[in-house]
C-alpha positions in Angstrom: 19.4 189.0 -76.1 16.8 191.8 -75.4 13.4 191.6 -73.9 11.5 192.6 -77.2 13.7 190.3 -79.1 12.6 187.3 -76.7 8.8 188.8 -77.4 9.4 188.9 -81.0 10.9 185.2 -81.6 7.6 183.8 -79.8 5.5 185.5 -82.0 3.3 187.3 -79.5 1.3 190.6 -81.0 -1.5 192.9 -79.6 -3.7 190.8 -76.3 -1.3 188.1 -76.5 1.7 189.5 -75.8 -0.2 192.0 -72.9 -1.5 188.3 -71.1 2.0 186.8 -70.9 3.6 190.1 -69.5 1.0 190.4 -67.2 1.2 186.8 -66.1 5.3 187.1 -65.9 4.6 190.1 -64.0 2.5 189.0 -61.4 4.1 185.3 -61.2 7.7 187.5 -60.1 5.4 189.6 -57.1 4.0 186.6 -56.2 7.2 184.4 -56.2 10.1 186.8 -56.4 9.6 189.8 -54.7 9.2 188.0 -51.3 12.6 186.4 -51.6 14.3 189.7 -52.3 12.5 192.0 -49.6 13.2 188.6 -47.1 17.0 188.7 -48.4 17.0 192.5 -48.6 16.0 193.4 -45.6 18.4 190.2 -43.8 21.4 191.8 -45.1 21.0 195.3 -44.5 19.0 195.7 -41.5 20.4 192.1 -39.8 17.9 188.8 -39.2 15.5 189.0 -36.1 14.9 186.0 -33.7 12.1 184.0 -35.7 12.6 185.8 -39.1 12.0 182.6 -41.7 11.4 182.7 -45.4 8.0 181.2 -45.1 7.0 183.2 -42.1 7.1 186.3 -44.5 5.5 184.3 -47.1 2.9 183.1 -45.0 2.2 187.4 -43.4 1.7 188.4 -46.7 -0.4 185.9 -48.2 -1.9 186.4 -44.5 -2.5 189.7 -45.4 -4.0 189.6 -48.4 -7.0 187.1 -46.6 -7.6 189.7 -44.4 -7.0 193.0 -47.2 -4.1 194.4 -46.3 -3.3 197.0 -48.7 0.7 196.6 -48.3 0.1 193.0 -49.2 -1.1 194.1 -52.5 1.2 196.4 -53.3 4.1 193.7 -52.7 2.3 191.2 -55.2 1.0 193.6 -57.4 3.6 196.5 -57.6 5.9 194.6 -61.1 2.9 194.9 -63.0 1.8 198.5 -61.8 5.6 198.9 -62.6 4.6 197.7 -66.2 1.4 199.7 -66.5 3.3 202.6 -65.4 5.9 202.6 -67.9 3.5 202.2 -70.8 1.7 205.4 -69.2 4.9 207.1 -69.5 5.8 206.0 -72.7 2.5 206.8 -74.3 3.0 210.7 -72.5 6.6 211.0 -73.6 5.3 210.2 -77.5 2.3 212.3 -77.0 4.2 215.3 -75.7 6.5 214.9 -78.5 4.2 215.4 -80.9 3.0 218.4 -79.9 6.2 219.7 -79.9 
């Protein structure tokens, strides 16, 4: 089953459905993509002496009390992901129909 199929069988149109993809955006950079940079970077680059789970967890929440702009951009990169393909898509059907 799709993604806009899941959208469409919970009936969400217009604000609605922009609130829950935000919120599903930014609860996977602020639960998810720590987990998979922590388990990226473990198997390709090798653990460190004192590399944990929660010690990444607690730099980048670290960072973020103390504005650290690559804290950010960990949590809030899915939904500039999301923002940025809507920006595209609206471009590609502008561009189309000036063609």
């Amino acid at each position: 089953m799709s993604f806009s199929k899941i959208i469409k069988r919970l009936g969400l149109r217009g604000w609605s459905r922009e609130l829950w993809l935000a919120a599903g955006a930014l609860l996977i950079g602020f639960g998810l993509m720590p987990v998979l940079i922590f388990f990226t970077g473990a198997s390709l680059l090798g653990r460190y002496e004192g590399a944990s789970l929660r010690h990444l967890y607690g730099s980048i929440y670290g960072g973020l009390e103390a504005g650290s702009v690559a804290s950010w951009i960990v949590l809030l990169g899915p939904y500039g992901l999301y923002l940025l393909s809507k920006a595209l898509k609206v471009w590609w059907r502008a561009s189309a129909k000036l063609a």
